[in-house]
C-alpha positions in Angstrom: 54.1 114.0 11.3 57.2 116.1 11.3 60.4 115.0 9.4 62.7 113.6 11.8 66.3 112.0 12.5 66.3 111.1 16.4 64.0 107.9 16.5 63.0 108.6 20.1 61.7 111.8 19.4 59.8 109.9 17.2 58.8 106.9 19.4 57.5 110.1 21.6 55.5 110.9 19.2 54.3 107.5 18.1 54.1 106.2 21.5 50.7 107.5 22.9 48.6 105.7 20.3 51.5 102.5 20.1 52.3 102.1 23.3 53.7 98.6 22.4 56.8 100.2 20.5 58.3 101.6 23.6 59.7 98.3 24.0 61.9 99.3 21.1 63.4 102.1 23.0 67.2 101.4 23.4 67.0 100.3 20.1 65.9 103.2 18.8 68.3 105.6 20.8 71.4 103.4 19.8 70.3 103.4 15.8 69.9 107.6 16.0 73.6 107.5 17.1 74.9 105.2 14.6 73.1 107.3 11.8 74.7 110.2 13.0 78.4 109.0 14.3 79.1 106.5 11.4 78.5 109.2 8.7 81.8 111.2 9.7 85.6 110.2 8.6 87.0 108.8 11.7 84.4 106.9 14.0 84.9 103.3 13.4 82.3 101.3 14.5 83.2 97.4 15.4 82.2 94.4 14.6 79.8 93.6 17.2 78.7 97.2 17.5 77.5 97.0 13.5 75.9 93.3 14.6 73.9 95.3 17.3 72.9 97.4 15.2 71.4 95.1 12.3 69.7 92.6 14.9 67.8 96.5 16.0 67.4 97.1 12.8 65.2 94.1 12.1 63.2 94.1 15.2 62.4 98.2 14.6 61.2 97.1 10.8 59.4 93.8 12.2 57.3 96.1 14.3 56.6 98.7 11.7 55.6 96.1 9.4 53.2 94.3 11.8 51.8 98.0 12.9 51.5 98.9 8.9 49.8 95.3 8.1 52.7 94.4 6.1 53.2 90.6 5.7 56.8 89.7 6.4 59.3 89.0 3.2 59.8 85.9 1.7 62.9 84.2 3.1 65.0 84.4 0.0 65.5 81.4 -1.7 69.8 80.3 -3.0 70.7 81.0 -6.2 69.8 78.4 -8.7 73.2 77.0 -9.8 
């Protein structure tokens, strides 16, 4: 597997024997461009934009998990006062 930042080029590569991940898609596209834009002085991405983002984020490591075998984490519990 080669080393690579564009997740779709990825998901192309993944996709023929995990066909279910294409679902993912968007996802993945709009992640690569955060990865890339944020990293510079000057973008500024907004609030809902980062929300996006995070709520991708989760469903892309949900799926990995589940493909991997990987139970989900344990909710984390409050701080004991």
């Amino acid at each position: 597997m080669p080393r690579l930042h564009n997740l779709d080029d990825l998901l192309a590569l993944l996709q023929p024997d995990y066909p279910s991940l294409l679902s993912l898609r968007s996802g993945l596209i709009t992640l690569s461009d955060y990865a890339v834009d944020t990293r510079y002085p000057g973008d500024n991405t907004s609030k809902r934009q980062a929300t996006s983002a995070l709520r991708w984020t989760e469903k892309v490591r949900t799926a990995a998990r589940n493909l991997l075998g990987i139970r989900p984490p344990r909710p984390k519990s409050p701080p004991k006062k």
